[in-house]
KEBA-377621 format. One record per atom (N, C-alpha, C, O): residue number from 1; atom name; x, y, z. Coordinates in Angstrom, 1 decimal. Example, Ala and Ser with C-alpha at 12.3 -4.5 7.8 and 13.67 -1.06 7.14 Angstrom:
<sites>
SITE   resi   name        X        Y        Z
SITE      1      N     13.2     -5.7      7.8
SITE      1     CA     12.3     -4.5      7.8
SITE      1      C     13.2     -3.3      7.8
SITE      1      O     14.2     -3.3      8.5
SITE      2      N     12.8     -2.2      7.1
SITE      2     CA     13.7     -1.1      7.1
SITE      2      C     12.9      0.0      7.9
SITE      2      O     13.4      1.1      8.0
</sites>
This chain:
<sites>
SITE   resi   name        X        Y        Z
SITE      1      N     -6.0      1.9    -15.0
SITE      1     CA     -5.3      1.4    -13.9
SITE      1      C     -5.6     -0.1    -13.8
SITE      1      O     -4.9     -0.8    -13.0
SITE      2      N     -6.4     -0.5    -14.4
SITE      2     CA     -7.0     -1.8    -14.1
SITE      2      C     -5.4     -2.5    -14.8
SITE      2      O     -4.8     -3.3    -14.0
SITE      3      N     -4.8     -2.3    -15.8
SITE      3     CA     -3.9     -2.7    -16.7
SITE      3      C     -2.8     -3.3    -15.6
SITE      3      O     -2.4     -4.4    -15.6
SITE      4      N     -2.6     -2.3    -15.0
SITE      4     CA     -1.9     -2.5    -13.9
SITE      4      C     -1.8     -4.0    -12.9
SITE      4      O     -1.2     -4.4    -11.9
SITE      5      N     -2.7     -4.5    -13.7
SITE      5     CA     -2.7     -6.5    -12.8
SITE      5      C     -2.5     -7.0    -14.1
SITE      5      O     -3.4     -7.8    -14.5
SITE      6      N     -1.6     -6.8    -15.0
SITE      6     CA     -1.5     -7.4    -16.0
SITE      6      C      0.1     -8.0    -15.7
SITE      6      O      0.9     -7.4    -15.0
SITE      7      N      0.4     -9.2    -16.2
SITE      7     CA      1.5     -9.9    -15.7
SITE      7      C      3.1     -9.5    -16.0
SITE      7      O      4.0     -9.6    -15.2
SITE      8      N      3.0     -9.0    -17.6
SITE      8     CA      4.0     -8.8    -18.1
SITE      8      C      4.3     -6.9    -17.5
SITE      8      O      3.6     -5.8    -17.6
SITE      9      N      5.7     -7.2    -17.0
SITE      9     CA      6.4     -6.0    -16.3
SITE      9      C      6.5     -5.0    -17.0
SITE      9      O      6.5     -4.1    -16.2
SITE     10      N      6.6     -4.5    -18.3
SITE     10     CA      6.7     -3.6    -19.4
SITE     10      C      5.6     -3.1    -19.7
SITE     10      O      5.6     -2.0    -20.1
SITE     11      N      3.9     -4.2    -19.7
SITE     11     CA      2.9     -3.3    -19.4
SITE     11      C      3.0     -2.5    -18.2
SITE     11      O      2.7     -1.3    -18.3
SITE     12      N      3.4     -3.2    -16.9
SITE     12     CA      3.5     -2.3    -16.0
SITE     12      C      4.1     -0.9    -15.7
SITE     12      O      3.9      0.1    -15.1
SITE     13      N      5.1     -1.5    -16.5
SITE     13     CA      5.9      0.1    -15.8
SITE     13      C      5.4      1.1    -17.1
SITE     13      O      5.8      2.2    -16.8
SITE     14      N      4.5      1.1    -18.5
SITE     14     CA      3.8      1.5    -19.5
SITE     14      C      2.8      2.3    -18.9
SITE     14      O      2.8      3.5    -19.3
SITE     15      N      1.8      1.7    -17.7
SITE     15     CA      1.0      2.2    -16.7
SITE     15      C      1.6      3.1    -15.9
SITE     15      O      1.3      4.3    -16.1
SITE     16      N      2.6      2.9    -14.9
SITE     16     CA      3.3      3.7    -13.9
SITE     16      C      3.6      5.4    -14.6
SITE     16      O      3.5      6.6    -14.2
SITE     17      N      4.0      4.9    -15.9
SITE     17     CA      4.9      6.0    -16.8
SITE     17      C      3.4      7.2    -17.1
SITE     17      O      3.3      8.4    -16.9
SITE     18      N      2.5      6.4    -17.4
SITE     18     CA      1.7      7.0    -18.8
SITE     18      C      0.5      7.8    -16.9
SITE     18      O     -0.3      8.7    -17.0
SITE     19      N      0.9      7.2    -15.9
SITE     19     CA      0.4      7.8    -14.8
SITE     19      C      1.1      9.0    -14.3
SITE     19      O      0.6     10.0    -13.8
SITE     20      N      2.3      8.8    -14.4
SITE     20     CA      3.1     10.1    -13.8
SITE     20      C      3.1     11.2    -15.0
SITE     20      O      3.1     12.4    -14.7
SITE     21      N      3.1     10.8    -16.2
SITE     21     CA      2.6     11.9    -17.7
SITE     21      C      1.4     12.2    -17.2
SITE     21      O      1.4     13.4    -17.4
SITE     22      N      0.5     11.9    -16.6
SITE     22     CA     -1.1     12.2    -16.5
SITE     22      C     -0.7     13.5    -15.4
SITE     22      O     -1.1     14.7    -15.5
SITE     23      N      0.1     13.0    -14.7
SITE     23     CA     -0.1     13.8    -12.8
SITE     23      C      1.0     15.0    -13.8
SITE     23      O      0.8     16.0    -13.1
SITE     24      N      1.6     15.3    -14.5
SITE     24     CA      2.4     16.3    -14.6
SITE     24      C      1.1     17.1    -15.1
SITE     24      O      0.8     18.0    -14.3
SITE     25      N      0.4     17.2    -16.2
SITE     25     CA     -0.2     17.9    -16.5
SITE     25      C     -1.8     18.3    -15.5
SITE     25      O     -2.4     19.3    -15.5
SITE     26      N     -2.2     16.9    -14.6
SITE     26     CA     -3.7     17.1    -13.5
SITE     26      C     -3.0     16.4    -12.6
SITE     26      O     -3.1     15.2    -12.6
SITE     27      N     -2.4     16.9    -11.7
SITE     27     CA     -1.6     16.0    -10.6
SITE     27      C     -2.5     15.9     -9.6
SITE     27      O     -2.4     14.8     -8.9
SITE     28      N     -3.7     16.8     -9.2
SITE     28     CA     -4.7     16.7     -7.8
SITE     28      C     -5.8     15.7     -8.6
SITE     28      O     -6.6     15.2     -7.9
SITE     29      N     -5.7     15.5    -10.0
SITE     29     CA     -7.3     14.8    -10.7
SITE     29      C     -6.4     13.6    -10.7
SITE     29      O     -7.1     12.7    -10.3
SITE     30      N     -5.1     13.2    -10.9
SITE     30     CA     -4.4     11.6    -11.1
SITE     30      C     -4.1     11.6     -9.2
SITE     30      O     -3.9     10.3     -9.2
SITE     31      N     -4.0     11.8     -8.4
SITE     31     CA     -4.3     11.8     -7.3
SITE     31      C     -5.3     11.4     -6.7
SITE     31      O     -5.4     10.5     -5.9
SITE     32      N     -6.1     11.8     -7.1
SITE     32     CA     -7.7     11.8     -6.6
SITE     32      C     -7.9     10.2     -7.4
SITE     32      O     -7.9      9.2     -6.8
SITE     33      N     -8.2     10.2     -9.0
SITE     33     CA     -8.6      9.0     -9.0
SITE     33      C     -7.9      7.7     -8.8
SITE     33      O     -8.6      6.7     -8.9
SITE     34      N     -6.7      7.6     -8.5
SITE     34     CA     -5.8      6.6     -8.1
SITE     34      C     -6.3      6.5     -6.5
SITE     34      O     -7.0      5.6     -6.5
SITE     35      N     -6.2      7.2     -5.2
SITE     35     CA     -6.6      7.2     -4.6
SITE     35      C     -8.2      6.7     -4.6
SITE     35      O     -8.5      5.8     -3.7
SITE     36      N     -9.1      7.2     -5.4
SITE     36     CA    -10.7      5.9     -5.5
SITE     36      C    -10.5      5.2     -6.2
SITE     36      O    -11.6      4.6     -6.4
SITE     37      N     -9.6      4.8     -6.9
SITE     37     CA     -8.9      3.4     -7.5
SITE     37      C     -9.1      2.6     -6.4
SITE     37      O    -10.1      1.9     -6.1
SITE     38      N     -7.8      3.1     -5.7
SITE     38     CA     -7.7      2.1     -4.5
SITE     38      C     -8.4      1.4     -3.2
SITE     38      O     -8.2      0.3     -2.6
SITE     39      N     -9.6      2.9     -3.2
SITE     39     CA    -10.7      2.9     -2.1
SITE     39      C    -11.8      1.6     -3.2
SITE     39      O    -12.3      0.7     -2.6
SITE     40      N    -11.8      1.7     -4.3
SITE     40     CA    -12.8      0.8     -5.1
SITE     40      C    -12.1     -0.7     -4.9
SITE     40      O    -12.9     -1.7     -4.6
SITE     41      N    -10.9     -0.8     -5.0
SITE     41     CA    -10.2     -2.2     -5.3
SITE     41      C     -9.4     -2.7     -3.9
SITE     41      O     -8.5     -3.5     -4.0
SITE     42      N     -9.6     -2.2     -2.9
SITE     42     CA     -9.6     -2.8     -1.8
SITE     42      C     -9.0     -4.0     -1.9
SITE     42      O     -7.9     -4.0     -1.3
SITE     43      N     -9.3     -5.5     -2.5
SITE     43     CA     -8.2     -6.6     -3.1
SITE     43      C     -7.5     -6.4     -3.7
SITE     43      O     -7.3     -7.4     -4.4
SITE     44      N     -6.9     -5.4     -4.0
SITE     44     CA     -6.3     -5.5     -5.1
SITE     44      C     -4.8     -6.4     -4.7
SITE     44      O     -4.4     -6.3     -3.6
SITE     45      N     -4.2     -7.0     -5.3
SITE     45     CA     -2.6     -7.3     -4.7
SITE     45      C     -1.7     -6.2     -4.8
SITE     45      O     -1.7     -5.2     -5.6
SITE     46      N     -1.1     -6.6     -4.0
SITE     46     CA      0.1     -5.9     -3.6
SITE     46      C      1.0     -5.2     -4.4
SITE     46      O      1.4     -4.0     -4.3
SITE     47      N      1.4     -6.3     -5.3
SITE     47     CA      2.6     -5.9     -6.6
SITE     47      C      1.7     -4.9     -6.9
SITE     47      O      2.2     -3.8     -6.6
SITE     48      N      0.6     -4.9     -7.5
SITE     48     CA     -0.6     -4.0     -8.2
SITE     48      C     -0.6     -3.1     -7.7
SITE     48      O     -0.6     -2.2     -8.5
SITE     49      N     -0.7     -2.7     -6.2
SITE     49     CA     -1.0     -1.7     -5.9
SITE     49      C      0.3     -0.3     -5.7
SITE     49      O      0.4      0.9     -5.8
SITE     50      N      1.0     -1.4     -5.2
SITE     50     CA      2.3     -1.0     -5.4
SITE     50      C      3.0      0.2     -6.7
SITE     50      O      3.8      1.1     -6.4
SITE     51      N      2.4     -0.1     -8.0
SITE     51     CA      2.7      0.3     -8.9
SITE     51      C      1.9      1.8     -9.0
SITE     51      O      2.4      2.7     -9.7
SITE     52      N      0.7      1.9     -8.4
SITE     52     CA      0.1      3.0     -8.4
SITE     52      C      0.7      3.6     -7.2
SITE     52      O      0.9      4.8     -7.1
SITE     53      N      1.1      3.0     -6.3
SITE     53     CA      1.3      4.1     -5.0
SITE     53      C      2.7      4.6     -5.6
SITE     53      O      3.3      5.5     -5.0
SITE     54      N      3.1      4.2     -6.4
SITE     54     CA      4.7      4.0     -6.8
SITE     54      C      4.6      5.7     -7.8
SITE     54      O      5.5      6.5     -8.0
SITE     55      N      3.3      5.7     -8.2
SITE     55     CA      3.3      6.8     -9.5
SITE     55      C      2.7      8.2     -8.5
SITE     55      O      3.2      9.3     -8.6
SITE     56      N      1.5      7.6     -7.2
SITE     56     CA      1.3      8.6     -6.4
SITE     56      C      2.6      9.4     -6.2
SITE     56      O      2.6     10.5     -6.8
SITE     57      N      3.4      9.1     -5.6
SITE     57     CA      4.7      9.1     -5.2
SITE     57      C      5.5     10.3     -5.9
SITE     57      O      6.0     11.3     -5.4
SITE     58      N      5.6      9.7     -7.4
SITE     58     CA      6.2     10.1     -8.4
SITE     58      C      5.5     12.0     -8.2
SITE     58      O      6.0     13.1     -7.8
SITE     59      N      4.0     11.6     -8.9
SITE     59     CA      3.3     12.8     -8.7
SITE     59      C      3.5     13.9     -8.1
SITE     59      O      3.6     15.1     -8.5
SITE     60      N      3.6     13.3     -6.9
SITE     60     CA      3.9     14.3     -5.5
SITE     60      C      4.9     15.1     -5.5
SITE     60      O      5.0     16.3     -5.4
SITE     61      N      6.0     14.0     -5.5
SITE     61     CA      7.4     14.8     -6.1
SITE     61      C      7.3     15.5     -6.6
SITE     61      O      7.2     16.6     -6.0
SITE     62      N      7.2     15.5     -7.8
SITE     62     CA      7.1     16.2     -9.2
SITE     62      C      7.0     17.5     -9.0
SITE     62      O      7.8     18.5     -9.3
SITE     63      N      5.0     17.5     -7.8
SITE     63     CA      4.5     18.8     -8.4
SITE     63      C      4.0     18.9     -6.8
SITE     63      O      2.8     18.8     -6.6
SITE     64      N      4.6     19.0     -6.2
SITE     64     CA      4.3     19.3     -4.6
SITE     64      C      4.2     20.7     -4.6
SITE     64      O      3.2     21.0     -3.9
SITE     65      N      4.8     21.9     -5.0
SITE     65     CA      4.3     23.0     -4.7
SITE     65      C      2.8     23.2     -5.6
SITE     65      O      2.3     24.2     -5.2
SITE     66      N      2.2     22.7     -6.4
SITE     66     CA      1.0     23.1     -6.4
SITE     66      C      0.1     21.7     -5.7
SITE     66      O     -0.7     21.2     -6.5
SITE     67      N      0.2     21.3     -4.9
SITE     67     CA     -0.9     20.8     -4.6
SITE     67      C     -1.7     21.4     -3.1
SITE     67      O     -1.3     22.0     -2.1
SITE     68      N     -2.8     20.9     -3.5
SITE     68     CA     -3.2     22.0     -2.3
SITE     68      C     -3.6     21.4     -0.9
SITE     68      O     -3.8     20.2     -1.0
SITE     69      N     -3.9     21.9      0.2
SITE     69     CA     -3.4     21.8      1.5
SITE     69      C     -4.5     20.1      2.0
SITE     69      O     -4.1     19.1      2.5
SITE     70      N     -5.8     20.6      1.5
SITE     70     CA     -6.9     19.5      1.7
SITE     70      C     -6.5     17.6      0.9
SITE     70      O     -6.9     16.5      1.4
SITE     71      N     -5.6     18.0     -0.3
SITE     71     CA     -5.1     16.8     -0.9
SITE     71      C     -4.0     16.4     -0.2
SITE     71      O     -3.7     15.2     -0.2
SITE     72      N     -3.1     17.2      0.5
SITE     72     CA     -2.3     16.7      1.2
SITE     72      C     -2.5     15.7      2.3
SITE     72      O     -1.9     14.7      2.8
SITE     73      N     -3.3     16.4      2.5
SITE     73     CA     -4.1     15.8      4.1
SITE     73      C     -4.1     14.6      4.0
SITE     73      O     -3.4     13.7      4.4
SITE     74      N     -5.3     14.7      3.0
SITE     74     CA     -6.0     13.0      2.2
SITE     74      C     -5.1     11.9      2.0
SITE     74      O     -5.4     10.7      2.2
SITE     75      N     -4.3     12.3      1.8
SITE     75     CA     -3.7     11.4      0.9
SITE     75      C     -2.2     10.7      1.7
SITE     75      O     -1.5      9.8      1.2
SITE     76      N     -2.1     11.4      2.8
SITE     76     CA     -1.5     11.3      3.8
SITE     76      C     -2.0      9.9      4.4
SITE     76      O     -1.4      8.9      4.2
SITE     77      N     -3.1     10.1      5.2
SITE     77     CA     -3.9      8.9      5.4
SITE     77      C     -4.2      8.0      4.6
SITE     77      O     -4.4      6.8      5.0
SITE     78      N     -4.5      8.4      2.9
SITE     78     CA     -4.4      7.1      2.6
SITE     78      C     -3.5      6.3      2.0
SITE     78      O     -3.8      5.3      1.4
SITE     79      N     -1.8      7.0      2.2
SITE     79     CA     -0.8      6.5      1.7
SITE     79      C     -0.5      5.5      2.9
SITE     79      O      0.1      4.4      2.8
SITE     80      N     -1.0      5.9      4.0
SITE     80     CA     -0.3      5.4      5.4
SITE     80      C     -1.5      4.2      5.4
SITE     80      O     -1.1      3.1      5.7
SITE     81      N     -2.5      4.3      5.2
SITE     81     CA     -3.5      3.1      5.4
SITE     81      C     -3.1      1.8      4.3
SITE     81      O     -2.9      0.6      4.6
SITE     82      N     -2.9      2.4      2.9
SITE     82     CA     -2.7      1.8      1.8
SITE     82      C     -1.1      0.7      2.1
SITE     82      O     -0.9     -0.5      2.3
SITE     83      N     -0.1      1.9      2.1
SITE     83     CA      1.3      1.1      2.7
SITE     83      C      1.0     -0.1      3.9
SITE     83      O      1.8     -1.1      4.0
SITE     84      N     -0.2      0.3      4.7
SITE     84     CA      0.0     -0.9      5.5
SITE     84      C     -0.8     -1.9      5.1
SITE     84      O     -1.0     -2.8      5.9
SITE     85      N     -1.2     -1.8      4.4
SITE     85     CA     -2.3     -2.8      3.8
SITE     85      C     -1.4     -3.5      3.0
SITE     85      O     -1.7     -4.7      2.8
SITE     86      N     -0.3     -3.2      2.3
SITE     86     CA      1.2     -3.7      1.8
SITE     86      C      1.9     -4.5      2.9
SITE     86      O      2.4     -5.7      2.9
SITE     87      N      2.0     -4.0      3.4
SITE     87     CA      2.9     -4.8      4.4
SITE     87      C      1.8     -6.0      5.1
SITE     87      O      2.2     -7.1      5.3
SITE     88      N      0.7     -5.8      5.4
SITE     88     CA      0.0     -7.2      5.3
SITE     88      C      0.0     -8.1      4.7
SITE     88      O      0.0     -9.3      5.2
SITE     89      N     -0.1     -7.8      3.7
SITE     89     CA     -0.1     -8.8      2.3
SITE     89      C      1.2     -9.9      2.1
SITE     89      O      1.3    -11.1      2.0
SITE     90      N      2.3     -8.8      2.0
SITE     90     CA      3.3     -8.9      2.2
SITE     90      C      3.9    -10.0      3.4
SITE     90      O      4.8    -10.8      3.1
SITE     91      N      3.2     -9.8      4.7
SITE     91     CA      3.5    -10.3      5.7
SITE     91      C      2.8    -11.8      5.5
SITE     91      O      3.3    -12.6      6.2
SITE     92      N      2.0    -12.3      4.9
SITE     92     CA      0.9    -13.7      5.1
SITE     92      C      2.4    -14.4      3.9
SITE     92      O      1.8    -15.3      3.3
SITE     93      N      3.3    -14.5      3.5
SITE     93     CA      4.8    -15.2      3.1
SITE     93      C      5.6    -14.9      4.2
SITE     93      O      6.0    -15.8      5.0
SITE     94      N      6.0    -13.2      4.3
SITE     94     CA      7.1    -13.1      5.2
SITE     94      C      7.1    -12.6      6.1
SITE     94      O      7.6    -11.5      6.1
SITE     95      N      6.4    -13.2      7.4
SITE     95     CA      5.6    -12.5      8.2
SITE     95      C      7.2    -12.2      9.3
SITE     95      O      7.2    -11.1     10.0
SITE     96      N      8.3    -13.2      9.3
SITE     96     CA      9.3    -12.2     10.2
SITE     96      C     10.4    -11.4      9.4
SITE     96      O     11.6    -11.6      9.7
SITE     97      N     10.0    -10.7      8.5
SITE     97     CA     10.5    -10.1      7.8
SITE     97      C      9.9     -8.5      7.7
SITE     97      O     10.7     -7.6      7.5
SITE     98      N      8.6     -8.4      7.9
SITE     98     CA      7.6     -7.4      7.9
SITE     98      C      7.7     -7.3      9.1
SITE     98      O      7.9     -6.1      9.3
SITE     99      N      7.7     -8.2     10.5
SITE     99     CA      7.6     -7.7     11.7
SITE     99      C      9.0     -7.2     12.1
SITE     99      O      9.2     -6.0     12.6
SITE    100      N     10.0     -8.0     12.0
SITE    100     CA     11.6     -7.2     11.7
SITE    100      C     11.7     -5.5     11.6
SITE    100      O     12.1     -4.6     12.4
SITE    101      N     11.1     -5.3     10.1
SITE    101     CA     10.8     -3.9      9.7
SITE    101      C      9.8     -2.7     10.6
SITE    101      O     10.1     -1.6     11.0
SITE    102      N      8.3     -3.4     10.8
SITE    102     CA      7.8     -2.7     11.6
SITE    102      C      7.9     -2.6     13.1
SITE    102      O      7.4     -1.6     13.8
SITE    103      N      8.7     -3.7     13.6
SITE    103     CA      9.4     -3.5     15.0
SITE    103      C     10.5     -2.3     15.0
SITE    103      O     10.7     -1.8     16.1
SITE    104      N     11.2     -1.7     14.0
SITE    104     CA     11.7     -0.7     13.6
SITE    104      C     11.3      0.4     14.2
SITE    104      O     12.2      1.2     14.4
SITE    105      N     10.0      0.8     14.6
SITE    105     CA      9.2      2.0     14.1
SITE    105      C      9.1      2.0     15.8
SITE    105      O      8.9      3.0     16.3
SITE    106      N      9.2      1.2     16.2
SITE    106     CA      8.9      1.4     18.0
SITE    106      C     10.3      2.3     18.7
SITE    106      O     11.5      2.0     18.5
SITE    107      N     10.0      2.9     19.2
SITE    107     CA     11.2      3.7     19.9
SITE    107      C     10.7      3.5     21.3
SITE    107      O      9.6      3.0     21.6
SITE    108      N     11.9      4.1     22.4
SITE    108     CA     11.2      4.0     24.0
SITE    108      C     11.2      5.5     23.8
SITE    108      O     11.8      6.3     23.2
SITE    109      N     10.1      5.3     24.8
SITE    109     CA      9.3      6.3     25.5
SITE    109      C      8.4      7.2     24.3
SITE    109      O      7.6      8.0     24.7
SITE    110      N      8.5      7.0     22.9
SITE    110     CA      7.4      7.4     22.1
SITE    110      C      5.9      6.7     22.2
SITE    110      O      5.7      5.5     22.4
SITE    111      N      5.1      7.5     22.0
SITE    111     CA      3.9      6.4     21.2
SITE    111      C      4.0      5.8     20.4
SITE    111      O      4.6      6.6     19.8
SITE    112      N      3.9      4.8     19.5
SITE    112     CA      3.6      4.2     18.2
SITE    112      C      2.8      5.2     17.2
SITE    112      O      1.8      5.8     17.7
SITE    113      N      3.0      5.3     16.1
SITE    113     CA      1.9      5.9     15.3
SITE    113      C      0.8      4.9     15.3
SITE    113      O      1.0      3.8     15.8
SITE    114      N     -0.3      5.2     14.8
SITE    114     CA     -1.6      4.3     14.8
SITE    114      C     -1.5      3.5     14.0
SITE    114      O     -1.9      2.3     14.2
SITE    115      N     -0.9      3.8     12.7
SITE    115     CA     -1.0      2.9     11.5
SITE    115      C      0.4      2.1     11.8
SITE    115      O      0.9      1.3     11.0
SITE    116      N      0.9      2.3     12.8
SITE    116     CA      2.1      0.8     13.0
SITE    116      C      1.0      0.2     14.0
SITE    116      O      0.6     -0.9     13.4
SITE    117      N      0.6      0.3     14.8
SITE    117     CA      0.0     -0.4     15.7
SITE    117      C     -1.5     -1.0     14.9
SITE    117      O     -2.0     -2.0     15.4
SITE    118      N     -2.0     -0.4     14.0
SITE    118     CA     -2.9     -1.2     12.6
SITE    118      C     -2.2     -2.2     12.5
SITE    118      O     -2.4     -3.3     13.1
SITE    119      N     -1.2     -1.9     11.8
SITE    119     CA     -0.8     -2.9     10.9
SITE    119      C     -0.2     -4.2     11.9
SITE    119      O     -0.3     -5.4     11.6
SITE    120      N      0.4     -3.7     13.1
SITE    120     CA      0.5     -5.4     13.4
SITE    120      C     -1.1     -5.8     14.3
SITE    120      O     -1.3     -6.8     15.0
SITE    121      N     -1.8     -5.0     14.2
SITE    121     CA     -3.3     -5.7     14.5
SITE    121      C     -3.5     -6.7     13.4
SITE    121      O     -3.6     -7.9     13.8
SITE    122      N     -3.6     -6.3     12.2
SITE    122     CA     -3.9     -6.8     10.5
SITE    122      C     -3.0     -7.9     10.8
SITE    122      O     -3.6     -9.0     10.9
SITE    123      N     -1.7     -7.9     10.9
SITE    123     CA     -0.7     -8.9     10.6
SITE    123      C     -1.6     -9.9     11.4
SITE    123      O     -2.1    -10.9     10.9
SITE    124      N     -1.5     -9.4     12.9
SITE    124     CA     -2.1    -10.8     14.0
SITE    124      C     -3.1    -11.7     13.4
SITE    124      O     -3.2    -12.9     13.5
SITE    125      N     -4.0    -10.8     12.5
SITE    125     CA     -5.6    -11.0     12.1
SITE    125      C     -5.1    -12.2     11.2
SITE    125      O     -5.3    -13.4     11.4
SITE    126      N     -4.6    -11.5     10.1
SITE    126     CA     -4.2    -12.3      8.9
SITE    126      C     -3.6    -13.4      8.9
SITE    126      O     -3.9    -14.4      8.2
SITE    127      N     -2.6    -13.3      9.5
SITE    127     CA     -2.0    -14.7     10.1
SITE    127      C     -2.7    -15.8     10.8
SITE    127      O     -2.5    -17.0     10.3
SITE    128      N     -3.4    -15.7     11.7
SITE    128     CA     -3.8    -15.8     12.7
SITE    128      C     -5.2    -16.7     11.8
SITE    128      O     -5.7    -17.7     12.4
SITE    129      N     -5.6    -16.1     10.3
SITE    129     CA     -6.3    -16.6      9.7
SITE    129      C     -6.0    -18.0      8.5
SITE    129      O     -6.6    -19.0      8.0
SITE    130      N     -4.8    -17.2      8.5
SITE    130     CA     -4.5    -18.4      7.9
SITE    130      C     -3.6    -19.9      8.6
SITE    130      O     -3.6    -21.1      8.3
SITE    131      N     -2.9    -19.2      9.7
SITE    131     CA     -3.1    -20.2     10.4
SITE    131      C     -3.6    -21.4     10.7
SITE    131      O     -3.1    -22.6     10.9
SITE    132      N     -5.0    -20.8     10.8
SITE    132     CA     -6.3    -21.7     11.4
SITE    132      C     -6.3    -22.6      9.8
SITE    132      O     -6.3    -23.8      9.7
SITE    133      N     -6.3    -21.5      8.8
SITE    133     CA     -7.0    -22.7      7.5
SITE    133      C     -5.5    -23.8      7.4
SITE    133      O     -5.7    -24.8      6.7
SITE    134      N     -4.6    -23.6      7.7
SITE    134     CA     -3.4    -24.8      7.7
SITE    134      C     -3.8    -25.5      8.3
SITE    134      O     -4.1    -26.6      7.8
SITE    135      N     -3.9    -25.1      9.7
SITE    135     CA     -4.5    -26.3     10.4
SITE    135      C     -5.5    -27.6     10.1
SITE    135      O     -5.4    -28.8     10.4
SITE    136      N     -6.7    -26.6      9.3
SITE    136     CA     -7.9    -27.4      9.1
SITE    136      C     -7.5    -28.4      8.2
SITE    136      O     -7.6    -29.6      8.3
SITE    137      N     -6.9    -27.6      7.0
SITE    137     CA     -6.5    -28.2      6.0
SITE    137      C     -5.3    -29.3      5.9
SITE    137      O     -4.7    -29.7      4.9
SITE    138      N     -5.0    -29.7      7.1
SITE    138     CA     -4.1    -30.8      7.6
SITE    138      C     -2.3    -30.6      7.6
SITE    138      O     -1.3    -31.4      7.7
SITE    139      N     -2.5    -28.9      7.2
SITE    139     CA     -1.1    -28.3      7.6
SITE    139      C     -0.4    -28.2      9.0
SITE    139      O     -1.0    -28.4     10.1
SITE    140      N      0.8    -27.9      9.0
SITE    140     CA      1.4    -27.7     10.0
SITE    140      C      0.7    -26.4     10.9
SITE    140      O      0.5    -26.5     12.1
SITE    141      N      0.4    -25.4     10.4
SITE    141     CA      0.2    -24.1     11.0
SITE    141      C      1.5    -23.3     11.1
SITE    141      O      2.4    -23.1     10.2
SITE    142      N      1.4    -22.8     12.2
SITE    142     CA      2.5    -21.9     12.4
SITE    142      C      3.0    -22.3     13.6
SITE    142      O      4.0    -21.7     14.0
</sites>
């Protein structure tokens, strides 16, 4: 998986492919370590991570009647934590572009799910941080 921050696109999609070959034959074992992939590389960028959530995905498809009820769970939360940790990243270039999208997700009279209301916490954070270093650094800011 590490390959996967490699620049050229044909390694990448080499990785994506030779990931969803893994999950057809151990779909809860390429599940699982992609998921502590991700729990390990926490920085990882975006494009990067993207490519594994991209094969999770695949996986799932594939072979959703055998997976079993406890990996569902899992992986639930960490597709929804993971995705919004995408759209953060995402958001420190195009931050009214991500909020456009995640303003989407608000309806009246629902609650918010949590991980929308994360993610524009993160957004405020992130922003909010880099902001400040524009500033110091004799930028405009925001």
């Amino acid at each position: 998986m590490d390959a996967t921050t490699d620049k050229e696109p044909l390694v990448q999609e080499q990785i994506y492919n030779a990931l969803c070959y893994l999950g057809q034959a151990e779909p809860e074992e390429i599940l699982h370590s992609c998921d502590e992939y991700l729990r390990q590389h926490d920085k990882l960028g975006y494009p990067h991570r993207v490519i594994i959530l991209r094969a999770m995905e695949t996986v799932v498809k594939n072979n959703i009647s055998l997976l079993d009820k406890s990996t569902a769970k899992e992986l639930v939360r960490d597709w929804q934590e993971a995705a919004s940790a995408v759209l953060v990243a995402v958001g420190q270039r195009f931050i009214n572009k991500v909020m456009e999208e995640v303003l989407t997700k608000f309806q009246p009279g629902i609650l918010p799910h949590y991980f929308v209301v994360q993610t524009f916490a993160n957004l405020s954070v992130s922003n909010g941080e880099l902001g400040r270093a524009a500033e110091a650094s004799g930028g405009l800011g925001w």
